[in-house]
N, C-alpha and C positions, 0 to 999 in steps of 0.2 A: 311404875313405868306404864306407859301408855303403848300398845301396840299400835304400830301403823298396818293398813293392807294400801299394796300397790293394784290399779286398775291398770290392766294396759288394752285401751282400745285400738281397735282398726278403722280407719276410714273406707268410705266404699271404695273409691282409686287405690289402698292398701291391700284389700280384699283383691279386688280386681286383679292388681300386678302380681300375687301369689297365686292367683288359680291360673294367671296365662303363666307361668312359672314351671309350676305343676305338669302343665298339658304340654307345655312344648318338652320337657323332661320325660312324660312320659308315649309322646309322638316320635321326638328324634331317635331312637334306637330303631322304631319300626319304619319310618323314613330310612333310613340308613342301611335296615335290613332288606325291602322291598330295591335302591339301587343298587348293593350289592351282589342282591339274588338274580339281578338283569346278568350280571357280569357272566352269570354262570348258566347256561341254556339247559333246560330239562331235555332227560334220556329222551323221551318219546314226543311228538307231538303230535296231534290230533285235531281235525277240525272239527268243531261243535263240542270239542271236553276240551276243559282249562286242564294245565298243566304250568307249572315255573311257579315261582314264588306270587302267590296274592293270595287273595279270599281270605277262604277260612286258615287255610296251609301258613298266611302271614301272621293272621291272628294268634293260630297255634304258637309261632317261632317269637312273636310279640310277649304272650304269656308268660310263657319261657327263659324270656330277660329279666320280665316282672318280676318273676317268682324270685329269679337272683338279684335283683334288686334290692327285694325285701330282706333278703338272707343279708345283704353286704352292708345294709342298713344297723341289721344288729350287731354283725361281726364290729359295724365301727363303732355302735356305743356301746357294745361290750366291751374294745381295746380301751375303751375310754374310764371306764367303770376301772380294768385291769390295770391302767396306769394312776388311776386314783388309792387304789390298794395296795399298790406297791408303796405306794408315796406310806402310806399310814403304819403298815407292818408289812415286812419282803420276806416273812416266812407263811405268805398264804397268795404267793405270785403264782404256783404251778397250782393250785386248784382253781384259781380264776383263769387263769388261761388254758384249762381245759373245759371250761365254758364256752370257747372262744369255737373248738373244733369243730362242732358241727356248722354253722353258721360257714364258716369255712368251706366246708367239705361241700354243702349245699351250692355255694357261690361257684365254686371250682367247675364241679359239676353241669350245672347248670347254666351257665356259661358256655364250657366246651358244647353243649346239648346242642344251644340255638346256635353258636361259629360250624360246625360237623352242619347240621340241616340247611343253614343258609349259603356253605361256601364249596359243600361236597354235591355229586350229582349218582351216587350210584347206591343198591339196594343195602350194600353194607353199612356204609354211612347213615344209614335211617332206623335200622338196626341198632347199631351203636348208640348214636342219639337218644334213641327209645331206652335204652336200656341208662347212660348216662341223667338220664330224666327220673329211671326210677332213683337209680342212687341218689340225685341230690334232692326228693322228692322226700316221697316216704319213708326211705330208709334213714335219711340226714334228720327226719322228724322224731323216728325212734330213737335216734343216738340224741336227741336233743331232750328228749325225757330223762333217758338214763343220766347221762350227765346233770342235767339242773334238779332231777328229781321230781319232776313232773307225774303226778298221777295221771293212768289212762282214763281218757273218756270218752264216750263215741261221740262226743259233739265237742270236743275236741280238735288238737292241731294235726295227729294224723293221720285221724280220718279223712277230714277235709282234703289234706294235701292227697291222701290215699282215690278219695273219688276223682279230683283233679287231674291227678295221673292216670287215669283208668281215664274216664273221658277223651282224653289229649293221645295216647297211646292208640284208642279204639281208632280213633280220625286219622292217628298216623299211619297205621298200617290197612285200613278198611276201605279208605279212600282215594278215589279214581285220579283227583290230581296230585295226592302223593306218589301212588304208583307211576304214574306218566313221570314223574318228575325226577323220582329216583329211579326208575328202571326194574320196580322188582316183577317177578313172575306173573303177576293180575297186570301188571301196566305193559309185558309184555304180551298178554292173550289179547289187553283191547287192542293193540299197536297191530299184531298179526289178523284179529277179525276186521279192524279198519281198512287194513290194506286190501284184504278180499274179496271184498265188496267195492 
């Protein structure tokens, strides 16, 4: 018997139409999130400091879909894997779909993360979020070891996720148009210095 191998090329107009694919997939959530965050007016405003949804504060809440994105990505070919193995033998359905939980739990998470930061305006919500961010973050990373059996690495998934959220966290709570925006205690000192002058 003769092996066959299949080529399957791309034309450039092919290429092309998968990368504008791509971009508008992964611009429209942040389109979406930037009108949204109009709907809703930041606590504090201030002339000469941004405040409300953009910049970096969009970028952050953009990530943050990413990130779930990426999770819901696996969750769906793992359902996919999970309904392949049912099909084969249906007494190894509950250890493939606890495969499934983290991915999950990340999605879940991280999701409510960036809806709470783009649709709420107060110091609690940002709070929340942050803390929602670590759960589907680094903690949804460890439970994704334990379950698949992933050795730890420091160059590793995470870690990575672990710097990520330390970054993103540092910006959420350190930064002058978060505080304006959600109203916590620093966005009320500039709000009160602003005014007295």
């Amino acid at each position: 018997m003769q092996d066959t191998v299949t080529v399957v090329s791309f034309s450039t107009g092919q290429i092309g139409m998968i990368v504008c694919a791509a971009v508008i997939v992964l611009l429209l959530p942040i389109i979406l999130v930037k009108i949204l965050g109009r709907a809703f007016p930041p606590v504090y405003t201030i002339s000469h400091r941004a405040s409300g949804i953009g910049g970096i504060l969009l970028f952050t809440i953009g990530v943050i879909f990413a990130e779930s994105f990426f999770a819901l990505y696996h969750f769906g070919q793992g359902l996919g894997e999970v309904f392949h193995i049912a099909s084969m033998d249906s007494r190894f359905i509950w250890p493939a779909i606890q495969t499934l939980i983290p991915d999950l739990v990340a999605a879940l998470f991280l999701v409510s993360a960036a809806f709470v930061l783009t649709c709420k305006r107060t110091a609690e919500a940002l709070y929340t979020a942050t803390a929602m961010m670590w759960l589907g973050g680094p903690l949804t990373a460890f439970l994704r070891q334990y379950y698949l059996g992933i050795p730890f690495t420091f160059d590793g998934e995470p870690t990575a996720s672990f710097l990520l959220t330390c970054v993103l966290t540092l910006y959420l709570l350190f930064s002058d148009r978060a505080a304006l925006t959600y109203g916590t205690n620093s966005g009320a000192r500039l709000y009160e210095s602003q005014s007295k002058q």
